[in-house]
C-alpha positions in Angstrom: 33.5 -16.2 -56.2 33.5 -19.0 -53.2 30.4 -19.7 -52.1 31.5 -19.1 -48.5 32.3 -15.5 -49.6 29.8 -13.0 -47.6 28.0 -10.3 -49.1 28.0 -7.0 -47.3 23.9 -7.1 -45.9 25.4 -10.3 -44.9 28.3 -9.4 -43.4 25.9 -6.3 -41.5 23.4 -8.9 -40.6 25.9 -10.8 -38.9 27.3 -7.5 -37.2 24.0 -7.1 -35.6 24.4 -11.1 -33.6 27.8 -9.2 -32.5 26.0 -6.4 -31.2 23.1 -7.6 -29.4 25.0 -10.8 -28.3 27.1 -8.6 -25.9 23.7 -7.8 -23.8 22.7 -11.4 -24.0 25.9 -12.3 -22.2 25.4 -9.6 -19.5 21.8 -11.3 -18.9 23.9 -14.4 -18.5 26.7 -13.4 -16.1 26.9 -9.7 -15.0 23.5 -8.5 -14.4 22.1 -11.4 -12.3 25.3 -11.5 -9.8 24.4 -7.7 -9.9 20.9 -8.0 -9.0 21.8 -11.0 -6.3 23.8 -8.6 -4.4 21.6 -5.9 -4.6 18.4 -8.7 -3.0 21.0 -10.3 -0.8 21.3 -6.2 0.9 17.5 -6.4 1.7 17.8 -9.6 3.4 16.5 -12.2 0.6 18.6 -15.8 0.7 20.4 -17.2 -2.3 17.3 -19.4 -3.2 15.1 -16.6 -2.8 16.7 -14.4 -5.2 17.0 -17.3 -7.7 13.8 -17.7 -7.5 12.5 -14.2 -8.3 15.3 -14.1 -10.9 13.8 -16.6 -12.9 10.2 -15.5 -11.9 11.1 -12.5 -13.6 12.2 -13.7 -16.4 9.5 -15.4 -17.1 7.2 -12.3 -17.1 9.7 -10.4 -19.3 9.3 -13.3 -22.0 6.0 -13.8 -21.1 4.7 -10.6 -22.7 6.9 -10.4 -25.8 5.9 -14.6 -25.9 1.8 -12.7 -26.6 3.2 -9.7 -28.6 5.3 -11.5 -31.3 2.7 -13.1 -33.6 1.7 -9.4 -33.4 4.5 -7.4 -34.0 5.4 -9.9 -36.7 2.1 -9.9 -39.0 2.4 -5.9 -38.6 6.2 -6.0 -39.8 5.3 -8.0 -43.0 3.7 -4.8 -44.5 6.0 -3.0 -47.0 8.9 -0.8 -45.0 7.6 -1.9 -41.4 10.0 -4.2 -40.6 13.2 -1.5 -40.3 10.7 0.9 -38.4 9.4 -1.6 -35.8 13.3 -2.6 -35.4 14.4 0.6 -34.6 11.9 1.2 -32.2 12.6 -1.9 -30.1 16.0 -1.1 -30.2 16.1 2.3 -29.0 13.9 0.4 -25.9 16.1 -2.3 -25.9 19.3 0.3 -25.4 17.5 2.8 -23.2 16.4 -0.2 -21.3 20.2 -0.8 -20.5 21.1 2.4 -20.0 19.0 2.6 -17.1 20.1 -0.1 -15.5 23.4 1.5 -15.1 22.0 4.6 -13.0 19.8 1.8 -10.8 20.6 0.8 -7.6 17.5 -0.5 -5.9 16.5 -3.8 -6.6 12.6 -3.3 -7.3 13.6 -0.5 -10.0 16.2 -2.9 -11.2 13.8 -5.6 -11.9 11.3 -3.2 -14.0 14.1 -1.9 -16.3 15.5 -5.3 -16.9 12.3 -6.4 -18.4 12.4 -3.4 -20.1 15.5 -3.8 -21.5 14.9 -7.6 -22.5 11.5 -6.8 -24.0 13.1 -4.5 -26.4 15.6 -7.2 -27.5 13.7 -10.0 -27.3 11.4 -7.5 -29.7 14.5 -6.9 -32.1 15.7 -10.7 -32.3 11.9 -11.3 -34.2 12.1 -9.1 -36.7 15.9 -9.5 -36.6 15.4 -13.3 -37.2 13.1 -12.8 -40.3 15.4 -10.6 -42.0 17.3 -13.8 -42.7 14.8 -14.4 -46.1 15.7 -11.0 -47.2 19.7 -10.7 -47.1 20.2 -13.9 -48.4 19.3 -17.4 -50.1 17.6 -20.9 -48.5 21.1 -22.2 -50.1 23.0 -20.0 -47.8 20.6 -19.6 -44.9 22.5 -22.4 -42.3 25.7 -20.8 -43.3 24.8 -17.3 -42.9 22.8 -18.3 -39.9 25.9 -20.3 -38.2 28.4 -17.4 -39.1 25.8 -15.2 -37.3 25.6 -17.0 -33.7 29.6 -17.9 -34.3 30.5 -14.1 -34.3 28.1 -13.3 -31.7 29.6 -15.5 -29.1 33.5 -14.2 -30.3 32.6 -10.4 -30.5 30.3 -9.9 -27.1 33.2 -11.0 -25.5 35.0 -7.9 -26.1 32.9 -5.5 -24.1 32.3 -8.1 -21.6 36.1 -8.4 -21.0 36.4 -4.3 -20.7 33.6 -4.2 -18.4 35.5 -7.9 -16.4 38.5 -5.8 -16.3 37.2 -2.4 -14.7 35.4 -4.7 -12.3 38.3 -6.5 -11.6 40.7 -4.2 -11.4 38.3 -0.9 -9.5 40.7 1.4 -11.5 40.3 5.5 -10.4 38.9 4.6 -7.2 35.9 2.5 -8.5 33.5 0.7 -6.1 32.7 -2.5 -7.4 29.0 -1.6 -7.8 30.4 1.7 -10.1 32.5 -0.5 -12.1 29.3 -2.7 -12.9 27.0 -0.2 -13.8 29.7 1.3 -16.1 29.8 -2.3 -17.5 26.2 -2.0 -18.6 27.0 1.5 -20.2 30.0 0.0 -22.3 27.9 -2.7 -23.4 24.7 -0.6 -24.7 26.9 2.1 -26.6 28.2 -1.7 -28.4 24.9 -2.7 -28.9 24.2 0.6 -30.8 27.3 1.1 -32.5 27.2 -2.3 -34.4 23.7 -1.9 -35.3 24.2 1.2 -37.7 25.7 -1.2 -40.7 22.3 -3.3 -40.6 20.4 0.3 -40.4 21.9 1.5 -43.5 22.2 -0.7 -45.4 19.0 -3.1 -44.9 16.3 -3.3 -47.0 12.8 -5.5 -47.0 12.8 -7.6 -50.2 9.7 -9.8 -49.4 6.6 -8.1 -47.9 2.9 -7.6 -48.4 1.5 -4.2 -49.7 0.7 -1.7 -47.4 -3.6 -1.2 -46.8 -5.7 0.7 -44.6 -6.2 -0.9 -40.8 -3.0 -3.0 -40.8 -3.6 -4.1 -37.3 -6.7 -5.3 -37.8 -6.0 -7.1 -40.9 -2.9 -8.7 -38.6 -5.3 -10.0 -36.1 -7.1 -11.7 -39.3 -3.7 -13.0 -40.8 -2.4 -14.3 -37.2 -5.6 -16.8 -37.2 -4.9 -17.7 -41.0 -1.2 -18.3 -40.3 -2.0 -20.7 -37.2 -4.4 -23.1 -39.5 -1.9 -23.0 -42.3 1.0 -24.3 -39.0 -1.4 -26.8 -38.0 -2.3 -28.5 -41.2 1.5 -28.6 -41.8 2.5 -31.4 -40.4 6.1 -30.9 -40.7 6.0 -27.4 -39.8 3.9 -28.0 -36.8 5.8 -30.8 -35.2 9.0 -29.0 -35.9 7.9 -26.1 -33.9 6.3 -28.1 -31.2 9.7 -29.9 -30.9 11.6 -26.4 -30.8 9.3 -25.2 -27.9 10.1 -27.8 -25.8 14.1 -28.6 -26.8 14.8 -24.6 -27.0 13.1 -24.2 -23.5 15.9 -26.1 -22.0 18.7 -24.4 -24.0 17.2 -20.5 -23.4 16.6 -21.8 -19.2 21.0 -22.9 -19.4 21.9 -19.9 -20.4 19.5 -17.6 -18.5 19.9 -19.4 -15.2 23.6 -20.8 -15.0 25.0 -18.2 -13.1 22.1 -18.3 -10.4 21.6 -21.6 -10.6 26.2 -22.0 -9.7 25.9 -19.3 -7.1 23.4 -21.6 -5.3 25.2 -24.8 -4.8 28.7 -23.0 -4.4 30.3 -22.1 -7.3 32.5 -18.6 -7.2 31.3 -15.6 -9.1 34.9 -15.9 -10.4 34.4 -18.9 -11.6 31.2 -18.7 -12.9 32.2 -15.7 -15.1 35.6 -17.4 -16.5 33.8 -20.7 -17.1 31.2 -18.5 -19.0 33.4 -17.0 -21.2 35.0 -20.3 -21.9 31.8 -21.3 -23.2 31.8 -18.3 -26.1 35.1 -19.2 -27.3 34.6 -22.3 -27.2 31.0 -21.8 -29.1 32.6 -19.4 -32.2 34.7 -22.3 -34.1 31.6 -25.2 -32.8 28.8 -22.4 -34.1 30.7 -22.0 -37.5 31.5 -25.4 -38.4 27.6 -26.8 -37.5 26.8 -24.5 -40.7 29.6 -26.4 -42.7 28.4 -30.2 -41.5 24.9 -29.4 -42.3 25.7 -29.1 -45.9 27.1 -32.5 -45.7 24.7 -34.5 -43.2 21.8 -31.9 -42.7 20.3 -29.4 -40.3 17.9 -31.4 -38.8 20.2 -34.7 -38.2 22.8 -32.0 -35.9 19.4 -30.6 -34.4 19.2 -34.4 -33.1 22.6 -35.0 -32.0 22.3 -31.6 -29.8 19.6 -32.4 -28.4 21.3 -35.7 -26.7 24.6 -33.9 -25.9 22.2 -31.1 -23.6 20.5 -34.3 -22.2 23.6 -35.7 -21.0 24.8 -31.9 -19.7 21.4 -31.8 -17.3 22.0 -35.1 -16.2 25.7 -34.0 -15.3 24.0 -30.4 -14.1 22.0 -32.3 -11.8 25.2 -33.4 -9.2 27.1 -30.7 -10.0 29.0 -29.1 -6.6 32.3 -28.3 -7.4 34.2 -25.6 -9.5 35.4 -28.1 -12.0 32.2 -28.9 -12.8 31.0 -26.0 -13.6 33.8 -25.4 -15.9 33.0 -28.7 -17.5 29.4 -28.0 -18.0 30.8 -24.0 -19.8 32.3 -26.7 -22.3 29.8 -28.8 -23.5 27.5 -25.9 -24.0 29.7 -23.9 -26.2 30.0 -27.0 -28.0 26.0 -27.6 -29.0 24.6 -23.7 -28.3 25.6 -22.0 -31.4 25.1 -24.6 -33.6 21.2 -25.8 -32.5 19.9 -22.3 -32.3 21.2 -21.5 -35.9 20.3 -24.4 -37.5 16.9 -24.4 -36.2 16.6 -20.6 -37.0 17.4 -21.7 -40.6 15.9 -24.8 -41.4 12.7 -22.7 -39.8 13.8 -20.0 -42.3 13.5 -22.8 -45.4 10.0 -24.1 -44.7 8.0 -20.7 -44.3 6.5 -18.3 -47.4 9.0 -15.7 -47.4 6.3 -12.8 -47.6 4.7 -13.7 -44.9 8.3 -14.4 -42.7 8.1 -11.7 -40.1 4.4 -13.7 -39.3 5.8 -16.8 -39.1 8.8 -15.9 -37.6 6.4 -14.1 -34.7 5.1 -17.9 -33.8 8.8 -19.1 -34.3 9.5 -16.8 -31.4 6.0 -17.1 -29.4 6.8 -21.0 -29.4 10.3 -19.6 -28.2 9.6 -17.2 -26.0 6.8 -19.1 -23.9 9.6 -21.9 -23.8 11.9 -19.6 -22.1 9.1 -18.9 -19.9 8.4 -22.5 -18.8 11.5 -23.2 -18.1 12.7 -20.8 -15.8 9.1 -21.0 -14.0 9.8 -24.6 -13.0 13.7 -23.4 -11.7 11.8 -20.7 -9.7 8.9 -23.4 -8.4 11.8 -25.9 -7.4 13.7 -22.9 -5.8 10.9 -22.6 -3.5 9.5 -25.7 -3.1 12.2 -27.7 -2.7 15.1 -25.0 -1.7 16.8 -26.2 -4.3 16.8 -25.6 -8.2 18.8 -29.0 -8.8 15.3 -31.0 -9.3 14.7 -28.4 -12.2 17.5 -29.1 -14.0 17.0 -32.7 -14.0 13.0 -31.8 -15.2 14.6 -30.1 -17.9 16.1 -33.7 -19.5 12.0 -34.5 -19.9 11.8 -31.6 -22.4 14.4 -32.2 -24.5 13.3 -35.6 -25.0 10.1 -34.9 -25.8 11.7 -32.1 -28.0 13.3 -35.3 -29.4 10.4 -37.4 -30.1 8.1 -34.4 -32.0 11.6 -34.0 -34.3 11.4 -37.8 -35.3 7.7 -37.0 -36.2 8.3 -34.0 -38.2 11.0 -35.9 -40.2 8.1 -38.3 -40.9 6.2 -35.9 -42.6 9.3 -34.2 -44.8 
């Protein structure tokens, strides 16, 4: 048997990055040019709904940013992990449902976070399952088919829910034919799930003991001492909060941040679907060069491709541009955020994964917090969010810097 050959938990893990991908790339395109129309009907400018956009955003992050390390050390207990899963899904889901029944912006807001806490919720336990289906051998493969098949397959609801909105077909408004998007997109997210469901099991896990939450509180502290006299570990993650910050703020803020200086929602939406295709074959093949040159060497060299793409974000004004900018991305998205979810993956106890993986994602998730907070405080400051993206170079090289250190200490 090839090496390369997937195993079915594999091939149902990877399912899942197909099925919660398609709501990740609604949070990218759909459902802010949504929720800019909607602020743009009570009177709010473009900056102005940028700005509360990505104030918004940070709050929804915010709270599963405190909750993770939480959710995680609970999940670690035999058969929690599957449970608190499902849970967080069925938010996640009902979260997006509702959003296709709202049609005032306040509620809008609410039920986005909503919806985003429950997946942010899911990708954590989600991530840690990676010890369990597979092998450290396999992990930047698995990992890189993952993201890879995510970016090819969320385009397919996307594009059904492009085409009604396109098209208006049966007499359609515009606003119908988006909401109906959103209701394509959470039957996919639930659909795709059920392989994982059946067919998952936790292999690594503490045994179960009376006052598990407690005891988590306990472990969390434990857990941060072991990170910080790991000097690899520790400067690893430092690095991915600040070089993941600028990643998670392109993806969650392109589409506001092109509607502001001029770009087309046509456009915008195209360009961003280049940048999934375009990311599927890139995703893939960053699991096959790290075999040969290693995780953490690509890590690098994405890192200085997405400084060169603020620095070009920075003047951007025409179409073009934008389309330009869709490229590079798919070229360095898929393979950074698997690679670093992997090489993560290789240095923690496997036990104790959902734990660690709940400060992988705290480190994360208060990243994607920061970055879209300084968007929103250039928005208003400066009535423009171009001065953010140029902060945004800053982080990934200081992302830069704390990877050299960690590499020291390997």
């Amino acid at each position: 048997m090839s090496n390369e050959k997937l195993t079915r938990i594999e091939k149902s893990w990877i399912l899942y990055d197909v099925a919660n991908s398609a709501f990740i790339l609604l949070v990218s395109t759909t459902i802010p040019i949504f929720f800019r129309s909607l602020a743009e009907a009570e009177g709010f400018a473009p900056e102005q709904a940028t700005g509360i956009w990505g104030t918004v955003t940070s709050i929804a992050v915010l709270i599963l940013a405190v909750l993770s390390p939480i959710l995680g050390a609970i999940a670690d207990y035999n058969g929690m992990k599957k449970k608190m899963f499902t849970s967080f899904l069925l938010l996640g889901v009902a979260g997006l449902l509702s959003l296709a029944v709202a049609a005032e912006w306040v509620a809008f807001l609410v039920l986005f976070v909503i919806a985003r806490i429950g997946y942010t919720a899911c990708n954590v336990f989600y991530d840690s399952m990676l010890t369990d289906i597979t092998t450290d051998e396999r992990m930047d493969m698995v990992s890189s088919h993952g993201f890879a098949w995510g970016y090819i397959g969320s385009c397919i609801p996307f594009l059904i829910g492009i085409a009604l909105i396109f098209t208006l077909p049966f007499g359609l408004t515009t606003q119908t034919a988006t909401q109906i998007s959103f209701l394509i997109t959470a039957v996919w997210w639930i659909a795709l799930t059920i392989p994982l469901l059946k067919g998952y099991k936790q292999t690594y896990y503490l045994e179960n003991r009376r006052g598990k939450i407690a005891d988590a509180f306990r472990r969390i502290g434990e857990t941060f001492r072991k990170i910080c006299k790991d000097r690899r570990l520790l400067f690893f993650i430092l690095a991915y909060f600040c070089y993941i910050d600028g990643v998670n703020t392109i993806i969650s803020m392109s589409t506001s941040y092109g509607a502001e200086v001029g770009i087309s929602d046509t456009s915008m939406i195209l360009a961003l679907l280049l940048t999934q295709f375009i990311a599927f074959p890139c995703a893939s093949l960053s699991g096959r060069l790290a075999k040969r040159y290693g995780a953490l060497k690509l890590v690098k060299v994405f890192i200085l491709c997405y400084m060169a793409i603020c620095l070009f974000g920075y003047q951007l004004d025409q179409a073009w541009e934008f389309w330009v900018l869709a490229a590079a991305v798919g070229i360095c998205q898929g393979g950074i955020q698997a690679l670093s979810r992997s090489y993560y993956g290789k240095l923690i106890p496997k036990e104790e994964s959902n734990e660690y993986f709940g400060f992988f994602d705290i480190f994360g998730k208060f990243a994607d917090f920061f970055g879209p907070l300084i968007i929103s405080i250039c928005a208003f400051a400066f009535g423009s969010s171009t001065y953010g993206i140029l902060a945004l170079v800053v982080l990934f090289a200081v992302g830069f810097i704390l990877l050299l250190r960690s590499e020291k200490h390997a």
